[in-house]
C-alpha positions in Angstrom: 0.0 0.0 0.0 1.5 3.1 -1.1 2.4 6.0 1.4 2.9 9.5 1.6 3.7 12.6 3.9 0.0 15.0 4.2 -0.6 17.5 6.8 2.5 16.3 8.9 1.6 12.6 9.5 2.0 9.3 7.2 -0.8 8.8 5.2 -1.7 5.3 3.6 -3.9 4.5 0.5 -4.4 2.5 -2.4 -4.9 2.9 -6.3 -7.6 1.4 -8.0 -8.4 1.3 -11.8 -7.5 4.7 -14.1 -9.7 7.9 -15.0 -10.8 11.0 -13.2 -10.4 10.8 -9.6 -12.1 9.3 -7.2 -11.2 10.0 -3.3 -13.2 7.1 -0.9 -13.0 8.6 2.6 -13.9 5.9 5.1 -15.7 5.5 8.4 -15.2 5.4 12.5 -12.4 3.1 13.0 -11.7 1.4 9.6 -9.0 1.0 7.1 -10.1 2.3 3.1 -9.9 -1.1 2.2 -13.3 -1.6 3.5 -14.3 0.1 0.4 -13.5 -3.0 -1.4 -17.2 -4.2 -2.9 -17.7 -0.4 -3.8 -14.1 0.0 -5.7 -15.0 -3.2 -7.5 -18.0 -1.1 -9.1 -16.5 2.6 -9.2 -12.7 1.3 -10.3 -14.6 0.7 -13.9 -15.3 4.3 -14.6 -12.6 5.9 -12.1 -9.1 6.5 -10.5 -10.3 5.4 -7.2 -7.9 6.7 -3.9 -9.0 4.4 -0.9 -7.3 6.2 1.8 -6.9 5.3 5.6 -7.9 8.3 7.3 -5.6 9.5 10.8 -6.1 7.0 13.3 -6.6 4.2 11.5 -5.0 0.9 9.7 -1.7 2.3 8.4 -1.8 5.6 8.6 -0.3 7.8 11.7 -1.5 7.8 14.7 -0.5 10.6 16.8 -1.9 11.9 19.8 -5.3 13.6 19.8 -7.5 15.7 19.6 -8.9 14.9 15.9 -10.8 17.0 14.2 -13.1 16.4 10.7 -11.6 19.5 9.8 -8.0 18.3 10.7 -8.7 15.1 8.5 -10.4 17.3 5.4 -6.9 18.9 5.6 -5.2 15.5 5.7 -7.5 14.7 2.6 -6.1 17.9 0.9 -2.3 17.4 1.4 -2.9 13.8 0.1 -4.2 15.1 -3.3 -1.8 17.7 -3.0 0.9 14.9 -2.8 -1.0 12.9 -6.0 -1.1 15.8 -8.0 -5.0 15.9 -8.0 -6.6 19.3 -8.0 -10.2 18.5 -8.2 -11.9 15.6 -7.7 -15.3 13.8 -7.1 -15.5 12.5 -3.2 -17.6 9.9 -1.6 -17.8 9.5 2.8 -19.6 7.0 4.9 -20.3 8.1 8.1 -16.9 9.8 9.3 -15.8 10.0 5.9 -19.0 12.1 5.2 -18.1 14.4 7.9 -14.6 14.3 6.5 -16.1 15.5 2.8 -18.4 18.2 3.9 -15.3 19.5 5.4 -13.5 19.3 2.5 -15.9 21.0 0.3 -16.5 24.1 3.1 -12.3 24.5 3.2 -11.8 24.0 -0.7 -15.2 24.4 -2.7 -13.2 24.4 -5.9 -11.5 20.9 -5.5 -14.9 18.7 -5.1 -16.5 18.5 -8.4 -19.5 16.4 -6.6 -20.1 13.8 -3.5 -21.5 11.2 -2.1 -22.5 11.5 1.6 -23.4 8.1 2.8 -25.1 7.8 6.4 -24.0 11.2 7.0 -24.7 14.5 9.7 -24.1 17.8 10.1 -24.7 18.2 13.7 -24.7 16.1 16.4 -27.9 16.0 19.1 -27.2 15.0 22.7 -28.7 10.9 21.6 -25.7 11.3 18.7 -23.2 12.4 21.4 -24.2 10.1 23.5 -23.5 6.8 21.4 -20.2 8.2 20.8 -19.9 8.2 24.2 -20.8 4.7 24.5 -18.3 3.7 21.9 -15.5 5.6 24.1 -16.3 3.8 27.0 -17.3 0.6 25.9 -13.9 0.2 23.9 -11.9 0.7 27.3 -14.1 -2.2 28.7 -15.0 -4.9 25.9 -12.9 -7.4 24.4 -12.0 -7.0 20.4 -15.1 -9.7 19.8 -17.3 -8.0 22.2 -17.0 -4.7 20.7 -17.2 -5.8 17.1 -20.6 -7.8 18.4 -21.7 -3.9 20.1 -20.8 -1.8 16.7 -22.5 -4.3 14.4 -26.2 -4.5 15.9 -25.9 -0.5 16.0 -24.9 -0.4 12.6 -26.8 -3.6 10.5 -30.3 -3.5 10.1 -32.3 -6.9 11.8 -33.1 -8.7 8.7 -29.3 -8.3 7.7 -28.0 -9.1 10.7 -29.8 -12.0 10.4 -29.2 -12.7 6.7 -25.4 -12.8 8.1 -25.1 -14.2 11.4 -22.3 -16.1 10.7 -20.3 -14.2 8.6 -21.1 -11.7 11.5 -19.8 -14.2 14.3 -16.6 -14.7 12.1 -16.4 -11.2 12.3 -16.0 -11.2 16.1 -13.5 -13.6 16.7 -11.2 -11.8 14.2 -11.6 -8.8 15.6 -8.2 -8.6 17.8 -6.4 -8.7 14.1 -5.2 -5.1 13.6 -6.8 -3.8 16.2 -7.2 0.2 16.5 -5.6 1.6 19.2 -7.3 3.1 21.5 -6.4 6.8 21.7 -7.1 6.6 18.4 -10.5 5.3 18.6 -11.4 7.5 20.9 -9.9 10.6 19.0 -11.8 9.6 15.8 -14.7 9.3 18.1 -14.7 13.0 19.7 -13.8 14.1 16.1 -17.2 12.8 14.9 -19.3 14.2 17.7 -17.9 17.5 17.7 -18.8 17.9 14.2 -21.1 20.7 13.0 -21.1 22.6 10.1 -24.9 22.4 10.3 -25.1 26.6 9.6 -22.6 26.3 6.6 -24.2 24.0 4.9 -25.7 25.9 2.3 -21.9 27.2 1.2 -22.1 23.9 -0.2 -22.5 24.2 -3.7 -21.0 20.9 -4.9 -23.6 18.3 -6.4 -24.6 16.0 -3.6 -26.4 12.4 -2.9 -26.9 11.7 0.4 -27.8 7.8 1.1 -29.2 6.6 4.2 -31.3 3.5 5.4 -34.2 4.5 6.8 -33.4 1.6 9.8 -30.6 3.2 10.8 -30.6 4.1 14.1 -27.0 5.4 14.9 -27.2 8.3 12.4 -31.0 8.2 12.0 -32.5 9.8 8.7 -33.7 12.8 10.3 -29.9 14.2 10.1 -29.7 13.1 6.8 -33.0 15.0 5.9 -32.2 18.5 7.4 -29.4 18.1 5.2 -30.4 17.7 2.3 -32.9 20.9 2.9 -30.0 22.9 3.7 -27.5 22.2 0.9 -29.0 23.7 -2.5 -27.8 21.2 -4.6 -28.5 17.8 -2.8 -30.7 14.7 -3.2 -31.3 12.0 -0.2 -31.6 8.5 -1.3 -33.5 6.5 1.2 -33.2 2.5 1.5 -35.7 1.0 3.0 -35.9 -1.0 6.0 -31.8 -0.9 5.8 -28.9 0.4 8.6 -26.1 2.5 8.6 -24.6 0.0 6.2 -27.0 0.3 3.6 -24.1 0.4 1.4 -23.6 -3.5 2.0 -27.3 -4.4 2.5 -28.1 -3.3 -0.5 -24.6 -3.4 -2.0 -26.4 -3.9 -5.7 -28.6 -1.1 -5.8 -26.4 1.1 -4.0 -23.1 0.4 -6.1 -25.3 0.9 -9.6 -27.3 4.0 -8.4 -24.0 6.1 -6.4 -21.9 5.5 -9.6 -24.7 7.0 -12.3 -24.8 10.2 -10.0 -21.1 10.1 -10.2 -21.0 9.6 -13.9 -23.8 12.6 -14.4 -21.5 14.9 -11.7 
C-alpha cells in the first residue's frame, strides 16, 4: 500500500483502476480497504484513492484531539501529494463528515459527493452513542465490541441474513486492532462535528444515502441536510442500517456511480 507525507503525519492509500479521480474517505475506525465491494463497481469508470484516514489501519496515529476539519486537511495534502486538484469524493459516516469539510475549506476541488449515512450536527442521543463507543472500547474485548458496533450499525433482517459471517467477524476482531487513543480521538472528532449553519456554502452536487433503519445516524440528520444544501438529493433504503451500502450493495453500487457519472 502506497504511502505519503499530508498534513504532517503518514498517510496510507491505495490505487484502483484509471480515469478522473475518485477520493473514498472511510468511516469510525476502519481501514479504506473496507471500500473494497464499492471499488470493485467505481474502479470501472474511475481512479479510485482508498485512503486510511488519521487513526486508523496504516496511517499515523498521533496523539489527539482529531478533528473532521484536521482530517479534510489530511484529505487535501494527500491530493496535493497525488497531483489531484479536483476531484469527485464519496464518505460514509466519518468520511461524510470528512467531505463536507473538504468542500467548506476547498469548494473548488470537489466537483461532486456522495454523503453516505451522513450528519451535520450532532444532538445529545448522537453524542451520546459516541460516548458509548469511548467507553465501551476501554471495557469490551476485540469480539465483544465488534458484536456492540454491528447490531448499531446492521439493520435486523441483515443481521440475520449474516449471522455467521457476522460471528466470524467477532473472533477476528483482535487482528489489527485500532488503538485506543485513536479510537477514541476519531470518536470525539465525529461528535464534535457541525457545520450544520454552513451548509448551504455547499455548492458541490450531492447524494446523500441513508437507510431508513438506521438508528445510529438516524434519517432525520440526513434530511435537514439535504434541505440545507441547495444542490442535494437524499436517497432512502428501506428497511436498511447505517450500512446500507452492503445491505443493498447492488442497488447502492449501480445507483451512487450513475450520480457520479452525471457529476
Amino acid at each position: 500500500m502506497p504511502e505519503t507525507t499530508a498534513n504532517g503525519i503518514e498517510m496510507h492509500y491505495e490505487e484502483r483502476g484509471s480515469g478522473e479521480p475518485l477520493i473514498l474517505l472511510m468511516g469510525l475506525g476502519a481501514p479504506g480497504s473496507l471500500w473494497e465491494d464499492h471499488a470493485a463497481a467505481y474502479e470501472q469508470h474511475f481512479r479510485c484513492i482508498l485512503i486510511d484516514n488519521r487513526g486508523a489501519g496504516e496511517s499515523g496515529k498521533p496523539a489527539g484531539p482529531y478533528t473532521t476539519r484536521t482530517m479534510a486537511a489530511d484529505t487535501a495534502g494527500l491530493m496535493d501529494a497525488l497531483g489531484i486538484d479536483c476531484a469527485r469524493v464519496a464518505g460514509l459516516s466519518m468520511g461524510s463528515a470528512i467531505a463536507q469539510q473538504l468542500a467548506l475549506a476547498h469548494p473548488d476541488r470537489v466537483r461532486s459527493m456522495v454523503l453516505i449515512s451522513s450528519w451535520s450536527r450532532c444532538d445529545r442521543y448522537t453524542v451520546a452513542v459516541f460516548e458509548h463507543f469511548k467507553k465501551m472500547r476501554t471495557l469490551a474485548s476485540p469480539a465483544d465490541f465488534a458484536q456492540l458496533l454491528q447490531l448499531w450499525i446492521a439493520a435486523p433482517g441483515y443481521y440475520e441474513a449474516q449471522y455467521e459471517q457476522m460471528v466470524q467477524d467477532q473472533r477476528s476482531a483482535a487482528e489489527g486492532y485500532m488503538p485506543l487513543q485513536a479510537f477514541q480521538a476519531q470518536c470525539d472528532a465525529c461528535s464534535t462535528h457541525d457545520v450544520y449553519d454552513r451548509l448551504g456554502q455547499i455548492a458541490a452536487p450531492a447524494l446523500l444515502t441513508v437507510g431508513d433503519a438506521d438508528i445510529f445516524t438516524p434519517l432525520r440528520l440526513s434530511a435537514e441536510m439535504q434541505e440545507r444544501m441547495p444542490n442535494a438529493e437524499l436517497l432512502v433504503f428501506p428497511g436498511r442500517g447505517h450500512i446500507h451500502h452492503w445491505e443493498d450493495l447492488e442497488r447502492f453500487n449501480a445507483r451512487t456511480t450513475a450520480f457520479l457519472l452525471d457529476h
